[in-house]
C-alpha positions as CSV (number, residue, x, y, z in Angstrom):
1,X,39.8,-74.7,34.2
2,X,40.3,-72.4,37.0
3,X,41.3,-73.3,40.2
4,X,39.1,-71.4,42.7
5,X,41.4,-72.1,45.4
6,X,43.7,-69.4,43.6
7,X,40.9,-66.9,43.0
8,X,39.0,-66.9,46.7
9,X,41.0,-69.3,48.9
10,X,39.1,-70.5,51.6
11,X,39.5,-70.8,55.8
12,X,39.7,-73.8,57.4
13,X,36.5,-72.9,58.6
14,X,34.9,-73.6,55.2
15,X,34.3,-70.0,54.6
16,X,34.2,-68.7,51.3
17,X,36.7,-65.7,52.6
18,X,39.6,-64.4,51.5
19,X,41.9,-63.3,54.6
20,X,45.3,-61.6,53.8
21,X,46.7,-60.9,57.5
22,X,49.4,-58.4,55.6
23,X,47.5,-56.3,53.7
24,X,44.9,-55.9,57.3
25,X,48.2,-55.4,59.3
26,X,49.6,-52.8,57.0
27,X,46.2,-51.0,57.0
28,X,46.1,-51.0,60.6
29,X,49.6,-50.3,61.7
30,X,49.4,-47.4,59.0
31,X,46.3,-46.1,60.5
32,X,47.7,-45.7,64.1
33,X,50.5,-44.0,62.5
34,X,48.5,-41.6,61.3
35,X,46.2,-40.9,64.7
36,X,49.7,-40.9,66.8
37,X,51.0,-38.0,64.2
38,X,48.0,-36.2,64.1
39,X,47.6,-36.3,67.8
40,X,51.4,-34.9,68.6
41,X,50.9,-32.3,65.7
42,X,47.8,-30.8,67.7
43,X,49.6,-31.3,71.0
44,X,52.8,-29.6,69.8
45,X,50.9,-26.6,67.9
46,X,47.7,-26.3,68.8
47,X,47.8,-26.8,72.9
48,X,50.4,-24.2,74.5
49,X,49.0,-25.7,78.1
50,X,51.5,-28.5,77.2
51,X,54.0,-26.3,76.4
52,X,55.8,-26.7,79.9
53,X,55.9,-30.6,79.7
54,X,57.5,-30.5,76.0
55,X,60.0,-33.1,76.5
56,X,57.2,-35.7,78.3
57,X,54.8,-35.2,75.1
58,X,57.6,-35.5,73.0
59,X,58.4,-38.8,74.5
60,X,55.2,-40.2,74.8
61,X,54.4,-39.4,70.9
62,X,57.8,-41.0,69.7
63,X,57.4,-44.1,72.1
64,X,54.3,-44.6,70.8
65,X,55.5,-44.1,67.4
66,X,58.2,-46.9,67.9
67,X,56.0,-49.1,69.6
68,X,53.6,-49.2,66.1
69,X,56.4,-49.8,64.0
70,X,57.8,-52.3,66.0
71,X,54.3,-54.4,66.0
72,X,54.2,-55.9,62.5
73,X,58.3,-56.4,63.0
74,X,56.8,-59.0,65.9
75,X,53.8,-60.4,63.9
76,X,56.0,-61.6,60.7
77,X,59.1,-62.1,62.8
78,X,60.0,-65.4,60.7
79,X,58.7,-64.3,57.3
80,X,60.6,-61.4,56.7
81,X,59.1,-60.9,53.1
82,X,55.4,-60.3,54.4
83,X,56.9,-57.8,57.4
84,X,58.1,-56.0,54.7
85,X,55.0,-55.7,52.8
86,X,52.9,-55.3,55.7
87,X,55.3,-52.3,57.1
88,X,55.5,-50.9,53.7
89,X,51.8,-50.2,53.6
90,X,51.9,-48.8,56.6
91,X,54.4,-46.4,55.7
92,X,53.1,-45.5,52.6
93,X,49.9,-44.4,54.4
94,X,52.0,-42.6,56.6
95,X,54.0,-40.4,54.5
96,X,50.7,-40.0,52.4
97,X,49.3,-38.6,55.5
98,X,52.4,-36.8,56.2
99,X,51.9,-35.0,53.3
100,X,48.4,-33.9,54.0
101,X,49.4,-32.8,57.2
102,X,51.8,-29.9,56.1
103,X,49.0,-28.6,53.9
104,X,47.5,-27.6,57.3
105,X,50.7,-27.2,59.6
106,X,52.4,-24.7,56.7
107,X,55.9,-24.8,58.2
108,X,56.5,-28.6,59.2
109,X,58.3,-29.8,56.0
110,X,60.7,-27.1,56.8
111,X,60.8,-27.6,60.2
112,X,60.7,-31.5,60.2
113,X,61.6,-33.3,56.8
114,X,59.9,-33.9,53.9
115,X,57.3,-36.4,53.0
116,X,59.8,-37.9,50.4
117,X,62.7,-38.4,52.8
118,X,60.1,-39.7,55.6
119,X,59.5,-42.3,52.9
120,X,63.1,-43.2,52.4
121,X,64.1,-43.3,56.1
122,X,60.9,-46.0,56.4
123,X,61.7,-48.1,53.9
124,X,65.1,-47.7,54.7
125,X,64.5,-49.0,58.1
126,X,62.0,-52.0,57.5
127,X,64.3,-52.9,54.4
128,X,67.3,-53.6,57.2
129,X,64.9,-55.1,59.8
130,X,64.0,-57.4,57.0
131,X,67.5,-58.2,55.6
132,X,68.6,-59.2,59.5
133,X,65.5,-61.1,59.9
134,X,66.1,-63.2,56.7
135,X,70.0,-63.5,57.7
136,X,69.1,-64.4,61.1
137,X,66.6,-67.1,59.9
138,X,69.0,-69.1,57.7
139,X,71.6,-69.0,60.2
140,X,69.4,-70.5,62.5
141,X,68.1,-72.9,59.7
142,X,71.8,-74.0,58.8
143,X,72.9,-74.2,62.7
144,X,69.7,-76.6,63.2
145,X,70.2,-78.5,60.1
146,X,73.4,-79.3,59.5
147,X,74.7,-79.9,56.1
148,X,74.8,-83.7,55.1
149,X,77.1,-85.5,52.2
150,X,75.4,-87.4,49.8
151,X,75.5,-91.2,50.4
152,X,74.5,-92.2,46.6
153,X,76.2,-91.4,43.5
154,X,75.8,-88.1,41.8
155,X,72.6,-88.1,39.4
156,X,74.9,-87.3,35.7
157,X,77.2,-90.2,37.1
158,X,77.2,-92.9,34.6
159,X,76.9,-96.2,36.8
160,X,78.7,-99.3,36.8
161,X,75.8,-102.4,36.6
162,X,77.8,-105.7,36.3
């Protein structure tokens, strides 16, 4: 038999709805990625009004930019496994969109990086944050639980009965 539990699990709600918080924080993180790049793109090359104030827009886009990738870092702060996956689809959506973007802006692989290396340098990045995050959570985990001797005999042990 088939547990349906597995297939659809269910809310505590009773709903018959599947929720996966990763795959909808990916999405979303990934999709303000994508309005923040395409909004400093048009800024940088398509408004010369802003020309003057350069270094502000340039700012404001890349604290912006840091802010989003910094959001599902703090959602799955203690499950480093699921920030990972959330951040990777995210940046996969980015670079994707990366991509498309120097179809229209002709010069901004050479001018910028590729969509390949933007790729690495994510997954690069999260890859790290995750690494310290799991590190950081077993220290913690050892340093709250400290590490016990065993009181009974070991389990291959044969046993004196008299």
């Amino acid at each position: 038999m088939i547990d349906r539990e597995l297939i659809a699990p269910q809310d505590p709600s009773g709903n018959n709805k599947a929720s996966h918080p990763v795959a909808k924080m990916g999405i979303y993180i990934g999709a303000s990625l994508i309005v923040v790049m395409f909004g400093a793109l048009v800024a940088a090359n398509r408004m010369p009004s802003l020309e003057p104030y350069a270094l502000e827009r340039n700012a404001i886009s890349y604290s912006l930019f840091v802010i989003l990738m910094l959001v599902p870092v703090c959602r799955f702060l203690t499950q480093p496994g699921k920030m990972f996956a959330a951040s990777m689809i995210a940046w996969v959506m980015f670079a994707a969109a990366y991509n498309l973007a120097g179809i229209y802006f002709t010069n901004l692989f050479q001018v910028l990086r590729s969509p390949l290396e933007a790729l690495i340098e994510g997954a690069v990045v999260y890859g790290i944050l995750a690494t310290v995050l799991w590190v950081a959570e077993m220290v913690l985990h050892a340093r709250n639980h400290p590490i016990a001797p065993r009181r009974r005999a070991s389990d291959g042990a044969p046993r004196n009965v008299r």
